[in-house]
Each structure stands twice: as structure tokens, then as C-alpha cells.
PLY file of the C-alpha trace (Angstrom):
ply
format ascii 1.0
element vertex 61
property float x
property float y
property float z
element edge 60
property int vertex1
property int vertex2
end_header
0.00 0.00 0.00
2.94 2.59 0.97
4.57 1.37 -2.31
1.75 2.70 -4.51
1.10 5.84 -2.75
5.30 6.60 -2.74
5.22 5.61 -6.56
2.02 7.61 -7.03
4.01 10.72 -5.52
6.95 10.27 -7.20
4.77 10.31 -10.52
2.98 13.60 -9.46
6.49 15.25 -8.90
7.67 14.53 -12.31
4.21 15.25 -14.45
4.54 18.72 -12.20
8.22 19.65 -13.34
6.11 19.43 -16.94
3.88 22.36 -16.16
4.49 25.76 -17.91
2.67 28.40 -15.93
1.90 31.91 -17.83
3.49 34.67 -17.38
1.97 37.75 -16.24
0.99 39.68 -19.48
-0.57 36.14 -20.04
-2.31 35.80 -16.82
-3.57 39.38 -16.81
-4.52 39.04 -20.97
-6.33 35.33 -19.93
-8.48 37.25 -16.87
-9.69 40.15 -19.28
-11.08 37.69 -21.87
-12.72 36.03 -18.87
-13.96 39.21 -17.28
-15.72 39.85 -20.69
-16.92 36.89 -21.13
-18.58 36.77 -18.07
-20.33 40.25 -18.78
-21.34 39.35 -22.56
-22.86 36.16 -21.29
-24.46 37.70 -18.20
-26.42 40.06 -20.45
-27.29 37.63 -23.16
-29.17 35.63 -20.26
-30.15 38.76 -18.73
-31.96 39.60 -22.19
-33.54 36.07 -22.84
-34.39 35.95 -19.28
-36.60 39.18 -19.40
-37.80 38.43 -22.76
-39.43 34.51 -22.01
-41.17 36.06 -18.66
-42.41 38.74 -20.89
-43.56 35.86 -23.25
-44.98 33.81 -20.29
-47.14 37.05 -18.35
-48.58 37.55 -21.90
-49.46 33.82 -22.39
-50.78 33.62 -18.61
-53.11 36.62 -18.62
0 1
1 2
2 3
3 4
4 5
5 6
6 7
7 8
8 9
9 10
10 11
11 12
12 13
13 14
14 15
15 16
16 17
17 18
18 19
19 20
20 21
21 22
22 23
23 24
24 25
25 26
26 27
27 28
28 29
29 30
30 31
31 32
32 33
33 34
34 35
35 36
36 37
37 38
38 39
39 40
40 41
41 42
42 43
43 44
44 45
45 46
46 47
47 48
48 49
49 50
50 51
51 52
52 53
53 54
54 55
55 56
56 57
57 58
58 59
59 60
């Protein structure tokens, strides 16, 4: 059981030695295009949202 879990770490170490992390202009570039994103899709829902319980108050009347 302690054999696996040592071999198990040992694997982790090396596949983490293989990770490139961003650099900032990267980092700060990748959180704009998510801060957008977030907005754009906030107010497409936003906009569908109102419209179907527009729909639905004029179907239920």
C-alpha cells in the first residue's frame, strides 16, 4: 500500500516539473477575456431571461 502511494508521488512530482505556468501579461490578458466573457454572457441571459417572462405574463393573462 505505501509502495503505490510513494510511486504515485513520485509520478505527481515529475508530471509537475512538466507544467508551464503563464506569465503575467498572459495571466492578466487570460483574466480580461474572462472578465468579458462573463459580462457578454451575463447580459445575453439577462436579455432572454426578461424576454421569455415577458412571453410567459402575456401567455398567462
Amino acid at each position: 500500500m505505501f509502495n503505490k502511494i510513494k510511486e504515485f508521488l513520485k509520478e505527481v512530482k515529475i508530471e509537475i516539473k512538466k507544467v508551464i505556468y503563464p506569465n503575467r501579461d498572459e495571466l492578466i490578458g487570460s483574466t480580461w477575456v474572462v472578465i468579458i466573457m462573463v459580462i457578454l454572457v451575463s447580459l445575453f441571459l439577462g436579455v432572454v431571461d426578461l424576454g421569455l417572462s415577458r412571453l410567459v405574463s402575456r401567455l398567462l393573462r
